[in-house]
C-alpha positions in Angstrom: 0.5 -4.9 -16.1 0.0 -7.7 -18.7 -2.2 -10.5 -18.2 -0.5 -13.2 -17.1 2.3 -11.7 -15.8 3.8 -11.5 -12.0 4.7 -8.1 -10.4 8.6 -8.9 -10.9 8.8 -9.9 -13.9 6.3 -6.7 -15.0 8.3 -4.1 -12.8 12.1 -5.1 -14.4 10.5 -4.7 -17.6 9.1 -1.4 -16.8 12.5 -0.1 -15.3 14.9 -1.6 -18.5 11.9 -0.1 -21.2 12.7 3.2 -19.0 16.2 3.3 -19.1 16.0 2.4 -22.7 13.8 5.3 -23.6 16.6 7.5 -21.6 19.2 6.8 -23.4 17.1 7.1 -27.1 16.1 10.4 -26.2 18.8 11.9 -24.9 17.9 12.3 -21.1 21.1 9.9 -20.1 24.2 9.6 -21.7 24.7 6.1 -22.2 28.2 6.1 -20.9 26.8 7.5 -17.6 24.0 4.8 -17.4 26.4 2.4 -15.5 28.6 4.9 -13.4 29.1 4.8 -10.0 26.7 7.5 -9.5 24.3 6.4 -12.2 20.0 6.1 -11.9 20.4 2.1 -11.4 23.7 2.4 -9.0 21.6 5.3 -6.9 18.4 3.5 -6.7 19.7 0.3 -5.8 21.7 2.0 -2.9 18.5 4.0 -2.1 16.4 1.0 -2.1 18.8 -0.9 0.4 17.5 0.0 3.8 14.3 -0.1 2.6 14.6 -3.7 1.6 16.7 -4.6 4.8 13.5 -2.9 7.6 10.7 -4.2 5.2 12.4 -7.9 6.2 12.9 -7.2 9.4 9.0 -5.9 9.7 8.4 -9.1 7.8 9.7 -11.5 10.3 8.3 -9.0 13.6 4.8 -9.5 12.5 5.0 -13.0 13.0 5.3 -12.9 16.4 1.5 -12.0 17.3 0.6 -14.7 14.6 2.2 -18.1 15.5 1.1 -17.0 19.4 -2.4 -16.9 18.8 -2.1 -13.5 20.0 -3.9 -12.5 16.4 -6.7 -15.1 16.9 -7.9 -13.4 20.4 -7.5 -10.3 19.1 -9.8 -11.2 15.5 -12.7 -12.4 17.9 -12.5 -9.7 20.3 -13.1 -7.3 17.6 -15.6 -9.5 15.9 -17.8 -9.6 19.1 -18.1 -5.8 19.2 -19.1 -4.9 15.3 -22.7 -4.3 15.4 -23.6 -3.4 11.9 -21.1 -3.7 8.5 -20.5 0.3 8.6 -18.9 -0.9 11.9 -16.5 -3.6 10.4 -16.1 -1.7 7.6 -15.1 1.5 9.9 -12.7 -1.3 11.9 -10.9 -2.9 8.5 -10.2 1.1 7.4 -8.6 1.7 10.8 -6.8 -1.4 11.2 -5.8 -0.6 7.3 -4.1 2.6 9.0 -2.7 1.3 11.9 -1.0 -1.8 9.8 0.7 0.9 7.2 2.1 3.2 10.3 3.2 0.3 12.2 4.7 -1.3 9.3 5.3 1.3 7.0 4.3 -1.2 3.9 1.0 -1.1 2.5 2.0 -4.8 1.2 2.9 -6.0 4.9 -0.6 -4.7 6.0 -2.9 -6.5 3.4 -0.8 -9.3 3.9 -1.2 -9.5 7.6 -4.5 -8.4 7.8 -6.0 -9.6 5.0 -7.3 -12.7 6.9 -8.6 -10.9 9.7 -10.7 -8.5 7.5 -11.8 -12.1 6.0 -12.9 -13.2 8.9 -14.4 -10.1 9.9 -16.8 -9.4 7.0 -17.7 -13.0 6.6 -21.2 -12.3 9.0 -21.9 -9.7 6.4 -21.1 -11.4 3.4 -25.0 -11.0 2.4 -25.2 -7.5 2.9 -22.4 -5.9 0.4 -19.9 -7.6 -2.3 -16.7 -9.5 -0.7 -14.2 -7.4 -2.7 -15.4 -4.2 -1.3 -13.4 -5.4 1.9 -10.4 -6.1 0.4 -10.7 -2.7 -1.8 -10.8 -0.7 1.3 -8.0 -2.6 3.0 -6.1 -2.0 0.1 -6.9 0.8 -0.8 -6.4 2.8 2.7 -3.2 0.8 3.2 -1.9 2.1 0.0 -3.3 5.9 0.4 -1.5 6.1 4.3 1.7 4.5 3.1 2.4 7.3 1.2 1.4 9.7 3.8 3.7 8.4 6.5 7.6 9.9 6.8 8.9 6.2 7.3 7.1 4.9 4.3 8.4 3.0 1.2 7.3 6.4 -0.9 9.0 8.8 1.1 12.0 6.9 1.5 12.1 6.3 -1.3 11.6 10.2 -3.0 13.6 11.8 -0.5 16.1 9.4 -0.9 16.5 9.9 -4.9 16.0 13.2 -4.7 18.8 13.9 -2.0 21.0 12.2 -4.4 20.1 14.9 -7.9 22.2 17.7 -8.4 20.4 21.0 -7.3 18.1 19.3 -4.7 18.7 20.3 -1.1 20.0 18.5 1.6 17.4 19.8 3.9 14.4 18.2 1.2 12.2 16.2 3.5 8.9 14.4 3.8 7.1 17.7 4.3 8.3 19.2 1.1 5.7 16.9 -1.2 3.2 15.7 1.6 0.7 18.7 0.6 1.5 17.4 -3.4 0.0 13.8 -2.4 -3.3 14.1 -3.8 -4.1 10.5 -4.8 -3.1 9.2 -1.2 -5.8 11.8 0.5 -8.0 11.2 -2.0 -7.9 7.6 -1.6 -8.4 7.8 2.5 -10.8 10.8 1.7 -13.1 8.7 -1.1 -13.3 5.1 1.4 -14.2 7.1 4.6 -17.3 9.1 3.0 -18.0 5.2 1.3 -18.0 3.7 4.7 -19.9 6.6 6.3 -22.6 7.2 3.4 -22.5 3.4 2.7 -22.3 4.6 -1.5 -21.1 1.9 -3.5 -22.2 -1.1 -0.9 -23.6 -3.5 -3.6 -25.8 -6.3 -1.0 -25.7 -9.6 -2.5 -29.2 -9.9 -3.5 -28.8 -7.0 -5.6 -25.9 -8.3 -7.8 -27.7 -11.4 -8.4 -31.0 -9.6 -9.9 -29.0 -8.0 -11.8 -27.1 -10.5 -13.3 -30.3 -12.3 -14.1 
């Protein structure tokens, strides 16, 4: 992504640079590039109920929020973390949870994000801020794309339904053994947590910038 640019405005570019190298090479015929059964008409139809559940997901997790359900939950948690493998070991879990629940890895950072704030804050001397948010992030994003009802699935079995040659009967367990950065990802964070590898304290970072 180029600096300075948002995540829209990056991703249409993206899509029109791909659909433009299609049509120079050869892959798409440009009078089939805007056919009712063309990549763009197909994705967008592919895309719908994704877009219509991840609203509806989007307006459910406000529930536990504006109730203050969210807030006793946070310090119920925070109470029983002994040590930052602990928290750490909870924000990876929680990461988890959020993705199944919500089957967006976006929806989880977003709704937990705070929490996990909140919850590393008594160890904020004891390892680098961002490795938090990395391992929300990045477990959220590695379990999305292990889960049947996530955005990924959906949204491979739902383009590849609609190729020539593919069978009906293609399913989330076809390419779930072919998902190698998503275990790795879940694989990599866990033996972080465990081992504590990588968990920079905060003393340490400033000797080293001086």
């Amino acid at each position: 992504m180029r600096r300075g640019w948002g995540l829209v405005s990056a991703l249409l570019l993206s899509n029109a640079l791909a659909l433009l190298f299609s049509v120079v090479l050869g892959v798409i015929e440009p009078s089939v590039l805007f056919s009712d059964d063309s990549p763009v008409a197909s994705g967008m139809i592919g895309m719908a109920n994704v877009a219509i559940v991840s609203f509806l997901i989007l307006m459910l997790i406000q529930i536990p929020d504006k109730s203050g359900a969210l807030d006793a939950f946070a310090g119920w948690i925070v109470s029983r973390c002994k040590s930052i493998r602990s928290a750490e070991l909870v924000a990876y879990f929680l990461a988890m949870s959020g993705c199944i629940a919500t089957h967006s890895s976006t929806n989880t950072i977003v709704f937990f994000g705070p929490f996990v704030k909140q919850l590393m804050s008594d160890y904020k001397d004891e390892a680098d801020p961002c490795r938090s948010a990395n391992i929300l992030d990045g477990v959220a994003c590695g379990t999305n794309g292990l889960i049947p009802h996530g955005n990924p699935a959906l949204v491979i079995t739902g383009v590849a339904t609609s190729v020539a040659g593919v069978p009906a009967s293609f399913s989330f367990l076809n390419f779930i053994g072919y998902t190698f950065h998503c275990w790795g990802l879940l694989i990599i964070f866990l033996l972080s947590i465990l081992t504590g590898i990588g968990r920079k304290r905060k003393k340490e970072n400033v000797q080293s910038q001086g």
